[in-house]
PAMI-658057 format. One record per residue (C-alpha): residue in one letter; x, y, z. Coordinates in steps of 0.25 Angstrom, whole numbers, plus 5000, padded with zeros to 4 digits. Example, Ala and Ser with C-alpha at 12.3 -4.5 7.8 and 13.67 -1.06 7.14 Angstrom:
<recs>
 resn   px   py   pz
    a 5049 4982 5031
    s 5055 4996 5029
</recs>
This chain:
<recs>
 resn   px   py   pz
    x 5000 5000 5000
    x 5005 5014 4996
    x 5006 5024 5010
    x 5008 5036 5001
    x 4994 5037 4994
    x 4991 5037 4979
    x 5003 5039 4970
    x 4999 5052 4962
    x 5006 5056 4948
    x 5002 5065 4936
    x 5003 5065 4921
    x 5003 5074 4911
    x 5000 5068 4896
    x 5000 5078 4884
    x 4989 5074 4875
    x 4985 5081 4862
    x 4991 5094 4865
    x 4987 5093 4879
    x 4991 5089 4894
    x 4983 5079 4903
    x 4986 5078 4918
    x 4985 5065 4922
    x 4985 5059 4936
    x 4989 5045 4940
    x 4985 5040 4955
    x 4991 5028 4959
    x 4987 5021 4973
    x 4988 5007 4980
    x 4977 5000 4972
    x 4979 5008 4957
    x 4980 5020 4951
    x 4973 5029 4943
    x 4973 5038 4932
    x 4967 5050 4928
    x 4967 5061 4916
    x 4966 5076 4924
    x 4965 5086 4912
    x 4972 5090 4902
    x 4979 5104 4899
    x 4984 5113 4888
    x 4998 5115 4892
    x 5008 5106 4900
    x 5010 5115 4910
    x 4995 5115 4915
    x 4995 5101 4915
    x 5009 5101 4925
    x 5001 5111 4934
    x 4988 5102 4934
    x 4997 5089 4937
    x 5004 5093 4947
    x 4991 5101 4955
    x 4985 5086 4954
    x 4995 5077 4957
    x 4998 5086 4970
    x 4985 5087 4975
    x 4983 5073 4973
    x 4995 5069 4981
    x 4991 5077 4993
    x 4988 5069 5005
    x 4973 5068 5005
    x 4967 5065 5019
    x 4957 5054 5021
    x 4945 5064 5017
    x 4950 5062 5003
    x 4947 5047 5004
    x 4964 5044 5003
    x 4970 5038 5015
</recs>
């Protein structure tokens, strides 16, 4: 069993002239991928990803349903 929670990364994919934010979640029993949005300039994208992946790697407290 893994004691430091969900293993969280972000991607970013260019795809037809634009950037996707993508979000990978990896816990005990799976993981999970999910497409976020897409944007019109790399830069946007790095800003998006980074927001996401930090506020999903803060230390939610049981009132969040993560223990």
């Amino acid at each position: 069993m893994n004691d430091v929670g969900p293993i969280v990364s972000t991607e970013i994919i260019e795809e037809h002239g634009r950037f996707t934010v993508v979000l990978d979640v990896v816990f005990d029993d799976g993981a999970v991928r999910h497409r976020l949005q897409t944007y019109h300039t790399k830069a946007r994208a790095e800003l998006a990803a980074r927001i996401v992946r930090a506020t999903a790697e803060r230390d939610h407290g049981p009132e969040w349903g993560m223990q």
